[in-house]
C-alpha positions as CSV (number, residue, x, y, z in Angstrom):
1,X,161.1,38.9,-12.0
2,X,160.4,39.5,-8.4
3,X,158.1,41.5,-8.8
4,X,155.7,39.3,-11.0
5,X,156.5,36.1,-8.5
6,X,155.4,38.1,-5.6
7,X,152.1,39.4,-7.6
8,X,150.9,36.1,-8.4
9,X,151.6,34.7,-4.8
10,X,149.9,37.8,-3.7
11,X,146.9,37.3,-6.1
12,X,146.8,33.3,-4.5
13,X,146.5,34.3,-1.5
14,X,143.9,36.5,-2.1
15,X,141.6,34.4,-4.1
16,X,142.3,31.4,-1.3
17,X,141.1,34.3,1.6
18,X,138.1,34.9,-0.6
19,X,137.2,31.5,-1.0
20,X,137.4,30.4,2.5
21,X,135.8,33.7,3.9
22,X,132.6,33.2,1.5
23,X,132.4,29.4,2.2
24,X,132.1,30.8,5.9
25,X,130.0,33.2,5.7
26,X,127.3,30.9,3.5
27,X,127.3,28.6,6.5
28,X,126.8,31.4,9.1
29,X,123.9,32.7,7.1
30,X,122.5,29.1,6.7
31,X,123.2,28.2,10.5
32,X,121.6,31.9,11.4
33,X,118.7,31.5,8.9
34,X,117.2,28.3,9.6
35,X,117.4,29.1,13.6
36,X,115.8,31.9,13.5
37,X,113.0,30.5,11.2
38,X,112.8,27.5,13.4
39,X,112.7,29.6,16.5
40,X,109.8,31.6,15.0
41,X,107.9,28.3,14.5
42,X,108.7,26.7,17.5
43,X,105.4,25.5,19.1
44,X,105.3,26.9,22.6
45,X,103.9,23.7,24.1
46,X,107.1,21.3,23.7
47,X,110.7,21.4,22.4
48,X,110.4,19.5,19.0
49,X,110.9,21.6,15.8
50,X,108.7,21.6,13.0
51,X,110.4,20.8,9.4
52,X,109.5,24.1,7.5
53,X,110.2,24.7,3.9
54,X,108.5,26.4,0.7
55,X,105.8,28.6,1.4
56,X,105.8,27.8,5.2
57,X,109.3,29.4,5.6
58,X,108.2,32.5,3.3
59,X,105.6,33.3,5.2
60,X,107.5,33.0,8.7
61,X,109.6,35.3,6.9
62,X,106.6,37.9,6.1
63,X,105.7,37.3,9.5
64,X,108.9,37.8,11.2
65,X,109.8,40.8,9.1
66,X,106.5,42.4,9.3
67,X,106.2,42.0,5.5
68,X,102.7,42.8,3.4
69,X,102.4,41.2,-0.2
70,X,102.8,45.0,-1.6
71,X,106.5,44.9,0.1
72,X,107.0,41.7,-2.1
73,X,106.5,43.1,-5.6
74,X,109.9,43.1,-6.5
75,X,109.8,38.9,-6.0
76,X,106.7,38.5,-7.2
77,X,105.6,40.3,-10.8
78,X,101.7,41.0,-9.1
79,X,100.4,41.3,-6.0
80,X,98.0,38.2,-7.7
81,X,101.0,35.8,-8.0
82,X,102.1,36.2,-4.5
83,X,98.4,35.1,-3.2
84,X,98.3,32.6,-5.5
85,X,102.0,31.5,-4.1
86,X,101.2,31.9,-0.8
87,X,97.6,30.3,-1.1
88,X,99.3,26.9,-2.3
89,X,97.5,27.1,-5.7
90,X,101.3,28.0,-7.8
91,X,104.8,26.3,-6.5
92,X,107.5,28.7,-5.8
93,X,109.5,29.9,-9.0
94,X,113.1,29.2,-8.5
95,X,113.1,33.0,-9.4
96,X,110.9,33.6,-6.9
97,X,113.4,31.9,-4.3
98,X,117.1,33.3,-5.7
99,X,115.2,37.0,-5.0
100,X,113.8,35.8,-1.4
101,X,117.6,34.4,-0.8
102,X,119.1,37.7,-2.0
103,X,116.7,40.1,-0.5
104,X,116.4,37.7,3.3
105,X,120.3,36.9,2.7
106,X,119.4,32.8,3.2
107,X,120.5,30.1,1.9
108,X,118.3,28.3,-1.2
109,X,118.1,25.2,1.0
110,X,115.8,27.1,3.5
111,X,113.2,26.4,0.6
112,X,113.9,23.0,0.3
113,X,112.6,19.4,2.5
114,X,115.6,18.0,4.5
């Protein structure tokens, strides 16, 4: 009887750890994220910050990262799509941004206006 009491306070605990540890981290990697995509925007001439999203924010992130459209094939199906995503002439897939998330490890709203 113990035993099974102690499990499922054990397994509580756990899941509540889990929970609180991810919510944290998601908000570190949005905090670091959209500072460090700011910073690389930052006009050098005076302190306001440009409102980056979409495309703008991918390619600060090709920039930042050194990135060629080759090194984005497994985001983008062709080489063709990515110019044609990066050229303005196709929106982002929301596809196209779960793989940028996972593969830059940002947050979703990065791709978003605020």
């Amino acid at each position: 009887m113990w035993s099974t009491a102690i499990d499922t306070f054990l397994y509580a605990c756990k899941f509540v750890l889990e929970y609180f540890l991810e919510r944290s981290l998601d908000r570190m990697t949005r905090q670091i994220s959209k500072q460090r995509t700011m910073h690389s925007l930052q006009p050098r001439s005076h302190n306001s910050m440009p409102d980056i999203y979409g495309v703008v924010a991918l390619k600060a992130l090709i920039e930042e990262n050194d990135l060629r459209r080759r090194d984005l094939s497994d985001i983008f199906e062709t080489r063709a799509n990515c110019s044609e995503v990066l050229a303005g002439r196709q929106p982002l897939t929301i596809q196209n941004v779960q793989k940028i998330c996972d593969r830059f490890h940002i947050s979703p709203l990065v791709f978003f206006p605020r």
